[in-house]
C-alpha positions as CSV (number, residue, x, y, z in Angstrom):
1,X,1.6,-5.2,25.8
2,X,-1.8,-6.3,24.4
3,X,-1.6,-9.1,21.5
4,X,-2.0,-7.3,18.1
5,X,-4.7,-8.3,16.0
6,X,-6.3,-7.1,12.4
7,X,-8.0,-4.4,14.2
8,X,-4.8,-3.2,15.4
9,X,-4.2,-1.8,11.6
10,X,-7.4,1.5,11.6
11,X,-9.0,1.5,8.6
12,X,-7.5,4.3,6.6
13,X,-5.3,5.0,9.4
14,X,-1.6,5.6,9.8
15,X,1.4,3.0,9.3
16,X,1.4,1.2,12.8
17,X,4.9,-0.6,13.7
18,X,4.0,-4.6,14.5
19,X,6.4,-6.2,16.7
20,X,7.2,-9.9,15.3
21,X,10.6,-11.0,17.8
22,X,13.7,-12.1,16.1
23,X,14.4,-12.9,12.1
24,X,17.2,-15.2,11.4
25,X,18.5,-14.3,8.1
26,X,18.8,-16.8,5.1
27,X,22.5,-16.5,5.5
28,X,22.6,-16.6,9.2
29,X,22.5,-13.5,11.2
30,X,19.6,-12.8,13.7
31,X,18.3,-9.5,13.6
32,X,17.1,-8.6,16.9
33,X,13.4,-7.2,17.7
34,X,12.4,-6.7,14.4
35,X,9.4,-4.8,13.7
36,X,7.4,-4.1,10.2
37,X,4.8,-1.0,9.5
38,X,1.4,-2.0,7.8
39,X,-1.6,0.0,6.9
40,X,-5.0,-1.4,6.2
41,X,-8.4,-0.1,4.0
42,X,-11.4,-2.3,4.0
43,X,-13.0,-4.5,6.4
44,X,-11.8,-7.7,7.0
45,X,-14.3,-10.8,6.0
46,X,-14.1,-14.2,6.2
47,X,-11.5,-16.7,7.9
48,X,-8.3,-15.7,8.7
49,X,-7.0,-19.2,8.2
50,X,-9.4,-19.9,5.2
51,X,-11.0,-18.1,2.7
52,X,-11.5,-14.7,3.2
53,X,-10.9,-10.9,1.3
54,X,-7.6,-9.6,2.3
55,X,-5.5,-8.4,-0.7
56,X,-1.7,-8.4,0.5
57,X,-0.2,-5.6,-1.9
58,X,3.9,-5.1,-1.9
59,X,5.9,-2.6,-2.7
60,X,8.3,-1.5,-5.3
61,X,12.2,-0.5,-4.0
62,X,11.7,2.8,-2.4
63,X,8.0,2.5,-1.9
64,X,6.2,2.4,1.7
65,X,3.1,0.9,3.4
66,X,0.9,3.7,1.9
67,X,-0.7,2.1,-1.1
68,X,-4.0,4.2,-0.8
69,X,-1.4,7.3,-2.2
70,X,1.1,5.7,-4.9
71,X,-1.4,3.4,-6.4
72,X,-4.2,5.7,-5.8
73,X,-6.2,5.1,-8.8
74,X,-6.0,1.4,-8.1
75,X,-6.6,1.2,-4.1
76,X,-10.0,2.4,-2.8
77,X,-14.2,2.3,-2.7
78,X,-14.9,1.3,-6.3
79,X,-11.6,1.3,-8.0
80,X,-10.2,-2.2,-9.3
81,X,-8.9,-3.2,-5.6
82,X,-11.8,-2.1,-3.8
83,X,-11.8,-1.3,-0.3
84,X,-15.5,-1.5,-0.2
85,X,-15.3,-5.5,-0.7
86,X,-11.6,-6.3,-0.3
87,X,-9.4,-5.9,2.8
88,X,-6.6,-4.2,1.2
89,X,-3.4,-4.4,3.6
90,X,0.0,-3.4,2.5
91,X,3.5,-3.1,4.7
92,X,6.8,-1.6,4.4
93,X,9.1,-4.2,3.8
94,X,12.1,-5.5,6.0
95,X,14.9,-3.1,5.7
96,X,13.3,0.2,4.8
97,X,13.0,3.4,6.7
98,X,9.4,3.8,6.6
99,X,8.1,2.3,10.0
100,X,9.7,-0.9,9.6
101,X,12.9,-2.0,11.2
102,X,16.2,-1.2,8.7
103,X,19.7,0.2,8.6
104,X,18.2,3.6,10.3
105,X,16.0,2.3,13.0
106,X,17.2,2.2,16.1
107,X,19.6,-0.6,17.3
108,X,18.4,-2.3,20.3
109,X,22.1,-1.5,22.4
110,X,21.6,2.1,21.5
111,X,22.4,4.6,18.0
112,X,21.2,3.6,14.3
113,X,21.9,-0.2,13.1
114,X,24.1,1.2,10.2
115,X,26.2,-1.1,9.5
116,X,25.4,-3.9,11.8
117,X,22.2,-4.4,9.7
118,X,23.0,-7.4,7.9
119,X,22.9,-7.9,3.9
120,X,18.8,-9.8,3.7
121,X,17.5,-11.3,0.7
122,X,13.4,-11.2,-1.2
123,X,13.0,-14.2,1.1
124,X,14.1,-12.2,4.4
125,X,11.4,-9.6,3.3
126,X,8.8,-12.1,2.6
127,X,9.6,-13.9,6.6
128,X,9.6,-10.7,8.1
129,X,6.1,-10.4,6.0
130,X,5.0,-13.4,7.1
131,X,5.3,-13.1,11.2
132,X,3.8,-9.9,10.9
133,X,0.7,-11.2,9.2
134,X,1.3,-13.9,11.9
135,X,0.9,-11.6,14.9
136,X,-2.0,-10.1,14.0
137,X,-3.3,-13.6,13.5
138,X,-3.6,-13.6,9.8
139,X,-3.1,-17.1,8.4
140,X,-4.0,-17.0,4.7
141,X,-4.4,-14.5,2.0
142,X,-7.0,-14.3,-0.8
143,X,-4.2,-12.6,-3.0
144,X,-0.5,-10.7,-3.2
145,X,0.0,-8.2,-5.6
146,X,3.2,-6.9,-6.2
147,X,5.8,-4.8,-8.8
148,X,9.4,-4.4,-9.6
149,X,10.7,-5.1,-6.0
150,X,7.3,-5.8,-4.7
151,X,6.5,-8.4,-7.8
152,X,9.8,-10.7,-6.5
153,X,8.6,-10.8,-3.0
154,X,4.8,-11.9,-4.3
155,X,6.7,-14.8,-6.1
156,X,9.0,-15.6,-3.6
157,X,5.3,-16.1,-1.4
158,X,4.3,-18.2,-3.6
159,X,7.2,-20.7,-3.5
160,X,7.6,-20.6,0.2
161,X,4.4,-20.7,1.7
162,X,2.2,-21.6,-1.0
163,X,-0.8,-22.8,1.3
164,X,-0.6,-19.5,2.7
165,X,-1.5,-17.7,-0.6
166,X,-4.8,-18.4,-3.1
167,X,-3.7,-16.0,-5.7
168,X,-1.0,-13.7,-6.8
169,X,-0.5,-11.3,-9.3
170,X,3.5,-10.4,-10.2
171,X,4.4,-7.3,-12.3
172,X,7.6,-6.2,-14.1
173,X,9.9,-8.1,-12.4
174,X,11.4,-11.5,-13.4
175,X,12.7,-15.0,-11.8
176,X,16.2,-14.1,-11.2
177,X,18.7,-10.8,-10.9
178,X,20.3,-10.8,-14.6
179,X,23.9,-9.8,-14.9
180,X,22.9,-6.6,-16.0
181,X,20.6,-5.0,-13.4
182,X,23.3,-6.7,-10.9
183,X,25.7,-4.2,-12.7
184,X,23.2,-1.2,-13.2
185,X,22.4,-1.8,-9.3
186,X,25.9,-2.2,-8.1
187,X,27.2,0.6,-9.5
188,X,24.2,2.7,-7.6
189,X,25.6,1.1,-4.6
190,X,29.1,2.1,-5.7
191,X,28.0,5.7,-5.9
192,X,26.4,5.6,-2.5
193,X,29.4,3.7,-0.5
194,X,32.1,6.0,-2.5
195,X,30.5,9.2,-0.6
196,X,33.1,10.1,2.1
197,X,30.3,11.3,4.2
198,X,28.7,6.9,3.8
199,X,31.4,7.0,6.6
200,X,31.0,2.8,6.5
201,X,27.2,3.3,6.3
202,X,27.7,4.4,10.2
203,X,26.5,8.0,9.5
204,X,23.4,8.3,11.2
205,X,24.9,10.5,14.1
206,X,27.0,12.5,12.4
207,X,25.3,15.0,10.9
208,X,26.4,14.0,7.6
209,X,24.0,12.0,5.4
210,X,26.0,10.8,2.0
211,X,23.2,12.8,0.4
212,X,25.5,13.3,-3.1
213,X,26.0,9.5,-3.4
214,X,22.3,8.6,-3.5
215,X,21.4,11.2,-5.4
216,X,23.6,10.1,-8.2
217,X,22.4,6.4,-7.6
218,X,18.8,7.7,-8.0
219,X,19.8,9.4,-11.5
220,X,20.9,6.0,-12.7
221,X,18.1,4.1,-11.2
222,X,15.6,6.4,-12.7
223,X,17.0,6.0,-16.2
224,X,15.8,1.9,-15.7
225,X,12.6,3.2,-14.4
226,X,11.3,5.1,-17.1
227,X,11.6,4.1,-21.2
228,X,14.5,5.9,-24.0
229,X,11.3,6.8,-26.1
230,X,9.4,8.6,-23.5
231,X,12.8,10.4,-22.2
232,X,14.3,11.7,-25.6
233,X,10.5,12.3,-26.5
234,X,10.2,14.8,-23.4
235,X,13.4,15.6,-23.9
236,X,16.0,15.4,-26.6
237,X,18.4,17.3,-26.9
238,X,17.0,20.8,-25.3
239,X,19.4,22.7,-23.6
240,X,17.9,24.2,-19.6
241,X,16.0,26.7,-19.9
242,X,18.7,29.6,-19.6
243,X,21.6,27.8,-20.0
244,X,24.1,26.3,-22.5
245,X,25.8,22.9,-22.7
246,X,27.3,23.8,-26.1
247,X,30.0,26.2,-24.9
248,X,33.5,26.6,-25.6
249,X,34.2,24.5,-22.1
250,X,32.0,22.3,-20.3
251,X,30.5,23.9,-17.5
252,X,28.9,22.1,-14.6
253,X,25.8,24.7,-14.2
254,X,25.3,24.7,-18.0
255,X,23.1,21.4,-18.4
256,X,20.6,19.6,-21.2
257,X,17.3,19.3,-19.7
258,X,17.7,15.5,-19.2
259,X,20.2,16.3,-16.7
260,X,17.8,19.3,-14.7
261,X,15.7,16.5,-14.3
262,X,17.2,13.7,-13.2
263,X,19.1,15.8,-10.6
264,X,15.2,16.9,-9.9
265,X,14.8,13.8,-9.1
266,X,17.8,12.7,-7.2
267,X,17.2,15.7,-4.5
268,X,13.3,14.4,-4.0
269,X,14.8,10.8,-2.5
270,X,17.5,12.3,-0.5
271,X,14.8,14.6,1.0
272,X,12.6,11.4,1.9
273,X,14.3,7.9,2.2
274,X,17.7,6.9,3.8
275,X,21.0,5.9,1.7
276,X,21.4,3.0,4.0
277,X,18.1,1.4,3.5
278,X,18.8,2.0,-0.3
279,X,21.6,0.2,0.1
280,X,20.3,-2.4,1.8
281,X,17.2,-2.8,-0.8
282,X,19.3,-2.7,-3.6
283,X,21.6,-5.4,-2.2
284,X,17.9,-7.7,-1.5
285,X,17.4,-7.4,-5.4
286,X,21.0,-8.4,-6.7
287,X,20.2,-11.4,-4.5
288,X,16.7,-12.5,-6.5
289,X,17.2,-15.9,-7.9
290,X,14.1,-18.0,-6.8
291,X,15.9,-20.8,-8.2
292,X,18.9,-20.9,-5.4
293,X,18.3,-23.9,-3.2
294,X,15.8,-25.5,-5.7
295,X,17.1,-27.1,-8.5
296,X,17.1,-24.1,-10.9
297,X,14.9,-21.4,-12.2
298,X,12.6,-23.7,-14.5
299,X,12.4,-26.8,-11.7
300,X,11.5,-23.9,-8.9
301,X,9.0,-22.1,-11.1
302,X,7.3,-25.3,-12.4
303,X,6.6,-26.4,-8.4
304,X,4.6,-23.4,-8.1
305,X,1.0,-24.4,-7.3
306,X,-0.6,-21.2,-6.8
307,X,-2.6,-19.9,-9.8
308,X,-0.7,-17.0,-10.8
309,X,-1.1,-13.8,-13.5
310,X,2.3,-12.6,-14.5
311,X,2.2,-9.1,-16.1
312,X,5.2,-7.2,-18.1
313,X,5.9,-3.3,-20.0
314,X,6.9,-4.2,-23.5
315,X,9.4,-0.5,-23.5
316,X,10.9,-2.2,-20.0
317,X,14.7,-1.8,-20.2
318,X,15.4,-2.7,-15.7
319,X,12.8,-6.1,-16.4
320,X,12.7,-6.7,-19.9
321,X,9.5,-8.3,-21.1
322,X,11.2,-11.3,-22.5
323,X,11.7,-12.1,-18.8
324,X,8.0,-12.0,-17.9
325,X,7.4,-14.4,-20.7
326,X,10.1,-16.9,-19.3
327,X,8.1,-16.8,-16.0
328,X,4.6,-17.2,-17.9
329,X,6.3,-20.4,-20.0
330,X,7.4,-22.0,-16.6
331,X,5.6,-21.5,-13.7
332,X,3.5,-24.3,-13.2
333,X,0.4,-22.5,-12.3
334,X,-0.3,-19.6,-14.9
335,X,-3.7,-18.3,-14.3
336,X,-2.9,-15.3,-17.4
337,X,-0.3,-13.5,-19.1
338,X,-0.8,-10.0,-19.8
339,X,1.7,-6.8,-21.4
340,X,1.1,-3.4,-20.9
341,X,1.9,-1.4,-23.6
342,X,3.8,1.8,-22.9
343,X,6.6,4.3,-24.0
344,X,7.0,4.8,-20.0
345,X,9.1,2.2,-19.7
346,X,8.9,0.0,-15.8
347,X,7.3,2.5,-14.1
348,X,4.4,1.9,-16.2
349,X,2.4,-0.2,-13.4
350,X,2.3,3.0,-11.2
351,X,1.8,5.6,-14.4
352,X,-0.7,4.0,-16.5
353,X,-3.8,3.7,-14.6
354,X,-6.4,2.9,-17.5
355,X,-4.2,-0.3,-18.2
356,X,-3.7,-1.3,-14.7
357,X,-7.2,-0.5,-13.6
358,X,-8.2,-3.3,-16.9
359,X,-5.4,-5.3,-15.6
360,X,-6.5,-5.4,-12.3
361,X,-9.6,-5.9,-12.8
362,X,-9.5,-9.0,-15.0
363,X,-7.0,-10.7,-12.4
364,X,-10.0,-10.2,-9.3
365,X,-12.3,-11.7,-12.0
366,X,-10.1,-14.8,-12.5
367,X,-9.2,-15.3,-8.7
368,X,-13.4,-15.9,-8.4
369,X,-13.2,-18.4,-11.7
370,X,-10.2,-19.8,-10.7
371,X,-9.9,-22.9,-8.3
372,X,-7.0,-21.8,-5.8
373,X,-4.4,-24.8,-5.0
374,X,-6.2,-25.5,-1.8
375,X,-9.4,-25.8,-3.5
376,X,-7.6,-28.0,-6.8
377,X,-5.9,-30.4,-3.5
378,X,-9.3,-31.0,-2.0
379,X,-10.8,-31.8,-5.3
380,X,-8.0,-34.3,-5.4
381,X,-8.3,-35.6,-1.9
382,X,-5.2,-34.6,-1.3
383,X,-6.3,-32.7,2.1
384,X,-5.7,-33.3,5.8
385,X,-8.9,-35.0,7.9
């Protein structure tokens, strides 16, 4: 098999699967020929060890390699990331069941991993990351943007490889899991593992999928993902159309509205994304802390040398906005602090394009103002001859 390289990635093309070996995961377990699905837009310029254009954009939870379609007003010719002057590359993350290697991929001795896929953390998905940017010979980043999911793996970049990264931009997420979205999240993994057909999360070839579990899991994520005023506002109390929650006896087919649509919703991810992977995802979050292993939240966010924009939703309920602020008073590197304002609640980095298109825009302006650490280390002679 020929060596992969940048080129390997079309332009515009399809997620294509890069092999990167074995990852050992921070609590021990090797997970064997692991491989991680990337898509690039945009011509790559520059050095791939030094400066050069290549925007490294991550994912939220149950989001895929295919930025060009869920942040579509952001990624492409002219818009705020633009593939005309930036290499835009973007992968599915360690654990998923788009492309990359997760609970559903196959297991090297034969069937699905299931449950012989171990429990990973943010800093297993940013490794896996890593050696894949490796392989196709990719040393150095001009920037990582990420949200929600997406936003703790562009911090935890920035605090383990650090020489690796110029820029980063991290949205509606915060520096640790707080006991509350551990709760909110664990009981979507209870709903998923309670299932009779989760069968141990060893379902894949049975014919059974535990289909009722994540959909229930998605109806209690969703409620995190978008804000009380912008639900009750679309919603209130209005019964289904043709039906009628205010009978004599509670009927399961006589439902508000809310509930027609958060079912809606639960059906759309069972027909596209695997209750294992959720699992597994979910499990990477409730682990978030980037101050295990380094003295604390504040001491690990103070270390931070890379020049960083932190962005929050002030109608947030999963990442409050109090928690963005934390990370802007701490991290030892704040390049800006900005809030979008929104009765969408978290999801409001993929919704309001207007804002984020502004937001966006102002951080690529700053990264060209803005001496990265490397640059700041040279100016201090505090570089290798």
């Amino acid at each position: 098999m020929s060596t992969p390289t940048l080129q390997t990635l079309p332009d515009g093309g399809s997620p294509i699967a890069i092999p990167i070996g074995d990852i050992t995961t921070e609590a021990g377990v090797t997970i064997g020929g692991v491989e991680i699905a990337a898509q690039r837009w945009g011509e790559f310029r520059g050095d791939p060890d030094g400066t050069n254009n290549i925007l490294l954009v991550e994912h939220a939870l149950t989001g895929d390699s295919n930025a060009a379609e869920w942040w579509c007003e952001a990624v492409g010719p002219g818009k705020a990331l633009d593939t005309d002057e930036w290499c835009v590359i973007c992968t599915n993350v360690l654990g998923s069941c788009y492309g990359s290697t997760g609970p559903a991929s196959e297991h090297p001795d034969g069937g699905a991993w299931g449950s012989r896929f171990p429990a990973i953390s943010i800093r297993d998905m940013v490794a896996a990351e890593r050696a894949m940017l490796g392989a196709l010979g990719i040393g150095r980043v001009h920037a990582i943007i990420g949200g929600s999911m997406g936003g703790a793996r562009t911090l935890e970049w920035t605090l383990l490889h650090p020489e690796q990264v110029d820029y980063a931009l991290v949205l509606a997420v915060s520096a640790r899991a707080s006991a509350w979205q551990i709760g909110i999240q664990t009981a979507q993994i209870t709903s998923i593992t309670q299932d009779p057909a989760w069968r141990g999360g060893n379902y894949h070839a049975t014919g059974e999928r535990p289909d009722a579990g994540l959909a229930a899991a998605r109806r209690l994520a969703h409620l995190t993902y978008r804000g009380e005023l912008e639900i009750d506002e679309r919603f209130g109390t209005a019964a289904q159309s043709g039906e009628n929650p205010l009978g004599a006896f509670r009927e399961d087919g006589q439902r508000f509205a809310v509930q027609s649509y958060l079912e809606h919703q639960g059906r759309k991810l069972t027909e596209r994304f695997d209750a294992a992977c959720y699992v597994t995802l979910t499990e990477a979050l409730n682990r978030h802390d980037v101050g295990r292993g380094r003295g604390g939240l504040n001491k690990a966010l103070a270390s931070s040398t890379v020049p960083t924009m932190i962005v929050g939703v002030d109608t947030d309920i999963l990442y409050p906005y109090h928690q963005q602020e934390h990370l802007s008073r701490n991290l030892g590197n704040l390049m800006a602090m900005s809030k979008l304002s929104s009765p969408v609640g978290h999801d409001a980095f993929l919704v309001e394009a207007r804002q984020m298109d502004r937001i966006l825009r102002n951080f690529i302006a700053l990264t060209r103002e803005t001496p990265s650490a490397r640059d700041a280390a040279v100016a201090r002679g505090a570089y290798n001859i």
